[in-house]
NUFI-466666 format. One record per residue (C-alpha): residue number from 1; residue in one letter; x, y negated, z. Coordinates in steps of 0.5 Angstrom, whole numbers, padded with zeros to 4 digits. Example, Ala and Ser with C-alpha at 12.3 -4.5 7.8 and 13.67 -1.06 7.14 Angstrom:
<pts>
<pt 1; A; <0025; 0009; 0016>> <pt 2; S; <0027; 0002; 0014>> 
</pts>
This chain:
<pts>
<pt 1; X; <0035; -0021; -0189>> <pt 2; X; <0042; -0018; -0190>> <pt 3; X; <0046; -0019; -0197>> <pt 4; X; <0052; -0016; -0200>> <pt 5; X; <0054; -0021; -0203>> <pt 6; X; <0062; -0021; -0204>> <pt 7; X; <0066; -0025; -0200>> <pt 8; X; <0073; -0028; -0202>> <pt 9; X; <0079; -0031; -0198>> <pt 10; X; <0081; -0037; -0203>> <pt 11; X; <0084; -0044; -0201>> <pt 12; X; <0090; -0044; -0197>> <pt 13; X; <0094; -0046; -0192>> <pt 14; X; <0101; -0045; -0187>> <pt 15; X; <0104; -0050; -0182>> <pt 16; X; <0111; -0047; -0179>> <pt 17; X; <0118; -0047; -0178>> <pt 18; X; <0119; -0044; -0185>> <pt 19; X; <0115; -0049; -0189>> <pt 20; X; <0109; -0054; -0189>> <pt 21; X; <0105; -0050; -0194>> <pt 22; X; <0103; -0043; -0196>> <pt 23; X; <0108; -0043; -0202>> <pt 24; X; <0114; -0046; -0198>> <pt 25; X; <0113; -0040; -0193>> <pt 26; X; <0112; -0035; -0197>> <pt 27; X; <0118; -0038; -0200>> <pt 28; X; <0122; -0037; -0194>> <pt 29; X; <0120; -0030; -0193>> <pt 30; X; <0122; -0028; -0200>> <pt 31; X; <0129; -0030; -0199>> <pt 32; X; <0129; -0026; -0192>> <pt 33; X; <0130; -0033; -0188>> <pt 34; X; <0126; -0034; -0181>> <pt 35; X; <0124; -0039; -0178>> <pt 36; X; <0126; -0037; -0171>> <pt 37; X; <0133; -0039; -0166>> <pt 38; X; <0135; -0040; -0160>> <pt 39; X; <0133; -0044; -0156>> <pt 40; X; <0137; -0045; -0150>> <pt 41; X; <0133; -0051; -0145>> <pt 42; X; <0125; -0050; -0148>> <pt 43; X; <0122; -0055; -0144>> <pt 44; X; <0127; -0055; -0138>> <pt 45; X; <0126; -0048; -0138>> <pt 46; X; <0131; -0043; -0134>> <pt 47; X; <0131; -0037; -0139>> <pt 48; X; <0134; -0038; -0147>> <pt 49; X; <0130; -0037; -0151>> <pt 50; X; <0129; -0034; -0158>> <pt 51; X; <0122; -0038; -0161>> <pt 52; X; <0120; -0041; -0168>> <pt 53; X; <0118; -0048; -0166>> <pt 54; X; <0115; -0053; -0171>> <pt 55; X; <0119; -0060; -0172>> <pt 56; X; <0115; -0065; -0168>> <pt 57; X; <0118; -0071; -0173>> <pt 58; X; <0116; -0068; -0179>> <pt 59; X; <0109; -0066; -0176>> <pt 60; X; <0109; -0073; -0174>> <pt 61; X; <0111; -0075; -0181>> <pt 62; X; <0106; -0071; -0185>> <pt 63; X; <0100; -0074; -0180>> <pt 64; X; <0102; -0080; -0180>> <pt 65; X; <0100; -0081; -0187>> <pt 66; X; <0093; -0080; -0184>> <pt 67; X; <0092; -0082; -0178>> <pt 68; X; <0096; -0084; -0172>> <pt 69; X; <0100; -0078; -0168>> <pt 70; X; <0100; -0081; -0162>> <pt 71; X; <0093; -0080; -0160>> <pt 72; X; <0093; -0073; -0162>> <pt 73; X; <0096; -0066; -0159>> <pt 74; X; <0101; -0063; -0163>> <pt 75; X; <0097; -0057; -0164>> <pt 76; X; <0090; -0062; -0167>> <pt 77; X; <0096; -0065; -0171>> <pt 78; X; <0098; -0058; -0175>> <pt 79; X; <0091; -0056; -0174>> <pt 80; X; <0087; -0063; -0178>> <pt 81; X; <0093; -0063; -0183>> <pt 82; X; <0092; -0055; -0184>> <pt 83; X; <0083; -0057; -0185>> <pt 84; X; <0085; -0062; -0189>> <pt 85; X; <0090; -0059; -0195>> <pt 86; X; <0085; -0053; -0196>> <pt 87; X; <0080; -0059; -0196>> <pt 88; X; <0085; -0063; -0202>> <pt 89; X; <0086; -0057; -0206>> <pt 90; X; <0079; -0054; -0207>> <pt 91; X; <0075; -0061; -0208>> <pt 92; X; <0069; -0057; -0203>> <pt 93; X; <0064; -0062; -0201>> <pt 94; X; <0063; -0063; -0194>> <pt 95; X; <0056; -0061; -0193>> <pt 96; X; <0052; -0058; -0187>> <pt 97; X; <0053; -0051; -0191>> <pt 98; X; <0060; -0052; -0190>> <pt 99; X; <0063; -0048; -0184>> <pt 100; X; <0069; -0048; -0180>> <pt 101; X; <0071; -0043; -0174>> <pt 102; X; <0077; -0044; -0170>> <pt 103; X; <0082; -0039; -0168>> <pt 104; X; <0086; -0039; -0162>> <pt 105; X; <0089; -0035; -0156>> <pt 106; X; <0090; -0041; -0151>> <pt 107; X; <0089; -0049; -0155>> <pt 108; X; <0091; -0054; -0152>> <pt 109; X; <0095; -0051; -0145>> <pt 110; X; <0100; -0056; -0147>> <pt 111; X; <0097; -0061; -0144>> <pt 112; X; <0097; -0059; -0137>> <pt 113; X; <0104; -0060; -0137>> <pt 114; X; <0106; -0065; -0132>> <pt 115; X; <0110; -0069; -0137>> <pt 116; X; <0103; -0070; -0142>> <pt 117; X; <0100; -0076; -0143>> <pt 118; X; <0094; -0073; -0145>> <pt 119; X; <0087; -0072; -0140>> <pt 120; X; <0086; -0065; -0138>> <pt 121; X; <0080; -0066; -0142>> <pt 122; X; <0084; -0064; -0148>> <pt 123; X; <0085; -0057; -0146>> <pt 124; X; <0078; -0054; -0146>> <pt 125; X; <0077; -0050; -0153>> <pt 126; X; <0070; -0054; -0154>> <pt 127; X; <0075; -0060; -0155>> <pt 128; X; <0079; -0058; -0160>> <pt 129; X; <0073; -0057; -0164>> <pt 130; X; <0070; -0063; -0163>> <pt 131; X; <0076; -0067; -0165>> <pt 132; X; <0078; -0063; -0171>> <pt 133; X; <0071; -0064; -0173>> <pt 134; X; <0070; -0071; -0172>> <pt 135; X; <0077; -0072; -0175>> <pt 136; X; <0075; -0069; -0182>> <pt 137; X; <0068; -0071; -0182>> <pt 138; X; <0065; -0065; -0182>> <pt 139; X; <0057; -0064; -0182>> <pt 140; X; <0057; -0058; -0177>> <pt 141; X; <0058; -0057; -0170>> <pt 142; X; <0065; -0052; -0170>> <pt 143; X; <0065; -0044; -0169>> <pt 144; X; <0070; -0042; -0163>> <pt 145; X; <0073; -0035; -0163>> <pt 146; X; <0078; -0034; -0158>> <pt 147; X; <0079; -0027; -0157>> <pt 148; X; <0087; -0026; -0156>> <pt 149; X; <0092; -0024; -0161>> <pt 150; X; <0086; -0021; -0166>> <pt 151; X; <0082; -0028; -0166>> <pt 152; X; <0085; -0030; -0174>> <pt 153; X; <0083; -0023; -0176>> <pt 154; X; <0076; -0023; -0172>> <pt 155; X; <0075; -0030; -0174>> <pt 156; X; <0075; -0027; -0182>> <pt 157; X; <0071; -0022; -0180>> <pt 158; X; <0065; -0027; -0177>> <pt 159; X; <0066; -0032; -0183>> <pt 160; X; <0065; -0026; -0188>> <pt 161; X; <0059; -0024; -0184>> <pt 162; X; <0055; -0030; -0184>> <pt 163; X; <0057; -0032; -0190>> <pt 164; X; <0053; -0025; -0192>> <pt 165; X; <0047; -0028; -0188>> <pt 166; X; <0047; -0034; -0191>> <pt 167; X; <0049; -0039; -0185>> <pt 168; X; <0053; -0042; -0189>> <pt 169; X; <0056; -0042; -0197>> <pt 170; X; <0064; -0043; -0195>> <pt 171; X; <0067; -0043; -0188>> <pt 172; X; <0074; -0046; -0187>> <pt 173; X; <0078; -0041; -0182>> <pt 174; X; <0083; -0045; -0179>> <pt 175; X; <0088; -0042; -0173>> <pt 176; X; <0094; -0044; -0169>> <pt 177; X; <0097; -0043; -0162>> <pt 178; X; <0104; -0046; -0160>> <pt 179; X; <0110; -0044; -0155>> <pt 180; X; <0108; -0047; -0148>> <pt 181; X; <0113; -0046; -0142>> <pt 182; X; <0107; -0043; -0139>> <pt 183; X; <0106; -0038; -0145>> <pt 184; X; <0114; -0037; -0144>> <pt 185; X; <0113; -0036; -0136>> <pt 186; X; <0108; -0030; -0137>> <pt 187; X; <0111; -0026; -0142>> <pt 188; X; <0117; -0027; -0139>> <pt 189; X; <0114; -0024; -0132>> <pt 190; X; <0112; -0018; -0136>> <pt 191; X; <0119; -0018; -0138>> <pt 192; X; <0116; -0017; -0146>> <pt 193; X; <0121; -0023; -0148>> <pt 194; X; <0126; -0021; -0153>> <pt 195; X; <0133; -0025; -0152>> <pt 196; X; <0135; -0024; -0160>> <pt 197; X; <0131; -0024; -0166>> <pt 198; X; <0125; -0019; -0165>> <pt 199; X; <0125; -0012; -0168>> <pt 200; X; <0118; -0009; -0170>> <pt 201; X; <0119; -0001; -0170>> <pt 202; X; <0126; 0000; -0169>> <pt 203; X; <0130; 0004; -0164>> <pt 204; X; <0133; -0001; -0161>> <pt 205; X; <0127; -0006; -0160>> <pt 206; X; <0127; -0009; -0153>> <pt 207; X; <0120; -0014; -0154>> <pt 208; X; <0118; -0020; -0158>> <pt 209; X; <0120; -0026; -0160>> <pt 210; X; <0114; -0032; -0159>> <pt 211; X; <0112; -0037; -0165>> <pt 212; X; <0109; -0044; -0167>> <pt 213; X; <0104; -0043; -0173>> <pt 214; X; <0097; -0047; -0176>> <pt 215; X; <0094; -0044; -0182>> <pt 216; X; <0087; -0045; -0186>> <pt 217; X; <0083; -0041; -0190>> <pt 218; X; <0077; -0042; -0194>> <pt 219; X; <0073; -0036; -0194>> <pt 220; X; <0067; -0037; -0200>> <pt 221; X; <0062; -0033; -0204>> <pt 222; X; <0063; -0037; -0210>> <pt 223; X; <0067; -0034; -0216>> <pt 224; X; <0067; -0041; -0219>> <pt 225; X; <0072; -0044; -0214>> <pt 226; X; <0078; -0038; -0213>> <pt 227; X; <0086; -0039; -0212>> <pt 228; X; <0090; -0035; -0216>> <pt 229; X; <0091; -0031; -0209>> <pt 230; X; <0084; -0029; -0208>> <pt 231; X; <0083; -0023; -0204>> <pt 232; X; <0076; -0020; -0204>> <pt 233; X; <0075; -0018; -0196>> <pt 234; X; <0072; -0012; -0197>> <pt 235; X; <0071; -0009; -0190>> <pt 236; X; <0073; -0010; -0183>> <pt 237; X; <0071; -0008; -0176>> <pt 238; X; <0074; -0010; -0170>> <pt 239; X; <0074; -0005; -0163>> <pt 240; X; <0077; -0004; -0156>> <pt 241; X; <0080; 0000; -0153>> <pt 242; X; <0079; -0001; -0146>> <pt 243; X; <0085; 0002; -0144>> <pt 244; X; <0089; -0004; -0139>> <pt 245; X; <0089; -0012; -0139>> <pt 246; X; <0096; -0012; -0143>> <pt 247; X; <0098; -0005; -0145>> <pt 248; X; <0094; -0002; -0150>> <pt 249; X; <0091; 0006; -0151>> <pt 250; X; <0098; 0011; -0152>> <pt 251; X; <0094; 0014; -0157>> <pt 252; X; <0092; 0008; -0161>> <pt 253; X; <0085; 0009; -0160>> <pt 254; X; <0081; 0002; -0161>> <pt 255; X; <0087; 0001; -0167>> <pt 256; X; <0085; 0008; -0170>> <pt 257; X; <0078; 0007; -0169>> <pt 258; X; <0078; 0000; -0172>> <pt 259; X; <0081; 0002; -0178>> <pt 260; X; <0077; 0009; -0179>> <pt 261; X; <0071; 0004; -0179>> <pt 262; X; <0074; -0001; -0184>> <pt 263; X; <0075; 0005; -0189>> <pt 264; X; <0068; 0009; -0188>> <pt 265; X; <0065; 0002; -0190>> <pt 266; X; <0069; 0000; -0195>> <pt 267; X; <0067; 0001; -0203>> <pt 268; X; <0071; 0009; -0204>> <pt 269; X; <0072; 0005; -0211>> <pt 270; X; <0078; 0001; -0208>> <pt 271; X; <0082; 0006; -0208>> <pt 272; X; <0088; 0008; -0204>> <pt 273; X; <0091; 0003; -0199>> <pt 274; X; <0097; -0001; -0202>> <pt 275; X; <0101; -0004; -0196>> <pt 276; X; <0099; -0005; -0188>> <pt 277; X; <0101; -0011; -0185>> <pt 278; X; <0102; -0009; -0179>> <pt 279; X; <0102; -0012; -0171>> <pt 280; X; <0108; -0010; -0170>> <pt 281; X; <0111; -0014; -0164>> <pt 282; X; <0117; -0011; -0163>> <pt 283; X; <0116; -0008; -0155>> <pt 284; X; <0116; -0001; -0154>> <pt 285; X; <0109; 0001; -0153>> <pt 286; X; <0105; -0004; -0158>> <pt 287; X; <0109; -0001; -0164>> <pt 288; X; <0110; 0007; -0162>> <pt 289; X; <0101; 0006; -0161>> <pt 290; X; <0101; 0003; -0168>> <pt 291; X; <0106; 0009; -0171>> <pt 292; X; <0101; 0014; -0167>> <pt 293; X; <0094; 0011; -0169>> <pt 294; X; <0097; 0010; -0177>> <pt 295; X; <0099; 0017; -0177>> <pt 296; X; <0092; 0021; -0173>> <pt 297; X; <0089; 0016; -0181>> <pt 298; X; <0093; 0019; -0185>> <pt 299; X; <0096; 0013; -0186>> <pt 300; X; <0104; 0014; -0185>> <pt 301; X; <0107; 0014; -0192>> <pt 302; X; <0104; 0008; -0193>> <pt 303; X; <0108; 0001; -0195>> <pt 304; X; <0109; -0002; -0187>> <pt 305; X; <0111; -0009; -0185>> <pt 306; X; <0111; -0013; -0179>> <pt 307; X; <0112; -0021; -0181>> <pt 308; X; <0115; -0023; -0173>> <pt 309; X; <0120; -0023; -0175>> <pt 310; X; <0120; -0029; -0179>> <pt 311; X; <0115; -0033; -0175>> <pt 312; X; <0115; -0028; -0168>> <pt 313; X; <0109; -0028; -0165>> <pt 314; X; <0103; -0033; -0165>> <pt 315; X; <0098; -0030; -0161>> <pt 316; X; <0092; -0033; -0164>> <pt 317; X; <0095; -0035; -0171>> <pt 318; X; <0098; -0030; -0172>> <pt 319; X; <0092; -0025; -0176>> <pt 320; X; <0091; -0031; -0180>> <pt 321; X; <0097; -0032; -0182>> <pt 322; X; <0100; -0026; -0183>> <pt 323; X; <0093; -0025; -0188>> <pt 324; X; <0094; -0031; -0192>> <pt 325; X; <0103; -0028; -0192>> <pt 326; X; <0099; -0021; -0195>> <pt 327; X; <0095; -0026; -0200>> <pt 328; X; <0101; -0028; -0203>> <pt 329; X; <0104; -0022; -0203>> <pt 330; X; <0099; -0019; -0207>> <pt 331; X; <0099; -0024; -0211>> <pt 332; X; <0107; -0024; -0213>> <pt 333; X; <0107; -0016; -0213>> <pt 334; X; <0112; -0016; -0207>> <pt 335; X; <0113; -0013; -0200>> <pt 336; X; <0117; -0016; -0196>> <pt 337; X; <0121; -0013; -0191>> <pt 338; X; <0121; -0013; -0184>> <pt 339; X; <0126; -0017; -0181>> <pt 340; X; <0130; -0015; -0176>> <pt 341; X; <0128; -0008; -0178>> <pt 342; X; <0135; -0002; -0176>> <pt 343; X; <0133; 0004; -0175>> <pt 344; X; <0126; 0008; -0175>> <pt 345; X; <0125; 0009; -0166>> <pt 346; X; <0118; 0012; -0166>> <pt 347; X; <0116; 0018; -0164>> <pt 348; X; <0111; 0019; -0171>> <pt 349; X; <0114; 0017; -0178>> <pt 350; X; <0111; 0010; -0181>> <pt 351; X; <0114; 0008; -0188>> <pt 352; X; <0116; 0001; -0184>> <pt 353; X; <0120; -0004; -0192>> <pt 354; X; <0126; -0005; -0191>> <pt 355; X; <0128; -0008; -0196>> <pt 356; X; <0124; -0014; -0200>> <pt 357; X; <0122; -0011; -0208>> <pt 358; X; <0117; -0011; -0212>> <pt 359; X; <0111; -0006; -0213>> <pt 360; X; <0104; -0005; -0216>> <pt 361; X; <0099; -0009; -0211>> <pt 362; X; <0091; -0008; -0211>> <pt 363; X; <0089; -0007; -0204>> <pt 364; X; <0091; -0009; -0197>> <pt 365; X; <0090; -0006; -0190>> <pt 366; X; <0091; -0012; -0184>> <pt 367; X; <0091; -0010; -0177>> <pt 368; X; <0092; -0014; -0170>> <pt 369; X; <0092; -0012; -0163>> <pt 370; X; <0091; -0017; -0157>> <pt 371; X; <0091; -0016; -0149>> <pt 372; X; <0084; -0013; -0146>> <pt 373; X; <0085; -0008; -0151>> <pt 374; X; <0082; -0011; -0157>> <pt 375; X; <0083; -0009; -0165>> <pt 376; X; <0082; -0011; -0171>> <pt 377; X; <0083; -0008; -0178>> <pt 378; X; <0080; -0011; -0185>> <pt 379; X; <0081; -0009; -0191>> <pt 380; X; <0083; -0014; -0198>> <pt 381; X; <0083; -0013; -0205>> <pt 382; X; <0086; -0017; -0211>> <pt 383; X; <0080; -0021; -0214>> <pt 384; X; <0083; -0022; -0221>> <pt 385; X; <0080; -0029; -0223>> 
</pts>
């Protein structure tokens, strides 16, 4: 039988260029700073590029506490290390009413390089699971969900769902993706590639800037056991727009429908949306529809930003990511600003934050797109403990 039990992110997690904790990152982005530089040969690459790339030694560093990096991938490193903080600060007991969803656009595509000593093996999603599981000892068998840029934010849709069916009592979300040359290669033959720092919205922008993140998050039903940063997931959809393998619908049509959807579910005692943390990766057609979509919703004075800026874009992480960003801004009663932003270049407004100040915080609007068309939008409130 369904129930509408409140859900509530709680517990978490950042692994990334600017920090190996949620306060570190949050941190970082208060004082403006990015993770992301240039990068002149990334893996014998013939291109520079600009990316956010997590240290090797000091994710070795922090692994080897634990376990012996050198039987692990990068990736299974940030992703354990992520699990396992939120595990340390919650005290959750390990159960068969513990869940765990795993997040991510393309894995452990790293190992088919033909410098990895790691089997292909490696490279399939199921293993990943079965390694993060195994390494932390947990009950059930892991929940996959792969489904391009929106998989964190779809992750946290499917958690709060089946934590409202009674499958599980907390499910820990944990998302990653790294910057691999043949990541790089694709985006770069879409000619989607920015050779600065991204510039989300911009009259100037010229494409994205990619980036290396893990992050985790618990998701729970239990009031008895929340941060100081808790959000309440209120409501979320997700919807796609069919439109083209790459290029999404001109008129933002699976964007405006997964968020009108959000907000025709969410409790009308909400209120009005605070702040929109928005996709926002800086190339020309991703950014003009998430303007039109945010207009058709009434939406465009609303406090908007996009956080590429600071970790460029990581694919499957990045919903996730930007989320648990949100949680603490919340929290802190701050907007942060859009790093790289210049001047607005869109054909509808949008009240993009420029600069970082403080304001009165209640409720949040986070919204991903992805390739094949596919959006998602969830709506956060403040949960006051």
């Amino acid at each position: 039988m369904f129930s509408m039990k409140a859900v509530f992110l709680s517990y978490n997690n950042i692994i990334s260029p600017l920090g190996f904790t949620s306060e570190e990152v949050v941190n970082a982005i208060e004082k403006n700073e990015t993770g992301l530089k240039e990068h002149k040969r990334f893996n014998n690459l013939k291109f520079p590029i600009t990316s956010a790339i997590i240290s090797n030694s000091k994710l070795n560093d922090q692994f080897q506490g634990y376990f012996n990096p050198r039987n692990f991938t990068k990736l299974e490193k940030a992703m354990v290390l992520s699990v396992k903080s939120v595990l340390d600060q919650s005290n959750i007991e390990i159960t068969d009413r513990l869940g765990l969803i795993i997040s991510t656009t393309k894995g452990n595509i790293d190992v088919l390089d033909n410098t990895s000593s790691f089997s292909e093996e490696r490279v399939y999603l199921w293993k990943l699971g079965e390694i993060i599981t195994e390494q932390l000892a947990l009950k059930n068998e892991p929940i996959i969900l792969s489904n391009a840029c929106i998989s964190g934010l779809a992750s946290l849709l499917a958690a709060k769902r089946l934590i409202e069916n009674s499958v599980y009592d907390d499910i820990i979300v944990v998302a990653g993706d790294l910057v691999t040359p043949f990541v790089l290669t694709g985006f770069n033959s879409f000619q989607a590639l920015a050779p600065n720092i991204c510039k989300p919205y911009s009259q100037d922008r010229c494409g994205i800037n990619l980036g290396e993140a893990a992050c985790a998050a618990l998701v729970t039903s239990k009031t008895s056991n929340l941060t100081n940063e808790a959000l309440e997931i209120i409501s979320g959809a997700s919807l796609n727009d069919a439109n083209h393998i790459s290029g999404p619908s001109r008129t933002g049509e699976g964007l405006y429908r997964s968020v009108k959807s959000a907000l025709k579910t969410a409790n009308e005692s909400i209120g009005p949306i605070d702040y929109i943390s928005a996709h926002g990766t800086a190339t020309e057609f991703n950014d003009e529809m998430e303007a039109i979509a945010f207009n058709r919703l009434g939406l465009q004075k609303v406090p908007l930003n996009s956080l590429k800026g600071y970790f460029g874009h990581t694919l499957g992480a990045s919903g996730l990511l930007e989320t648990i960003v949100g949680m603490h801004s919340l929290n802190r009663n701050m907007l942060y600003e859009t790093h790289g932003f210049s001047s607005i270049g869109l054909s509808k407004s949008l009240n993009v934050i420029s600069e970082t100040k403080k304001e009165k915080l209640t409720t949040m609007l986070k919204t991903s797109s992805g390739f094949g068309g596919c959006n998602a939008a969830v709506i956060f409130k403040k949960y006051n403990t």
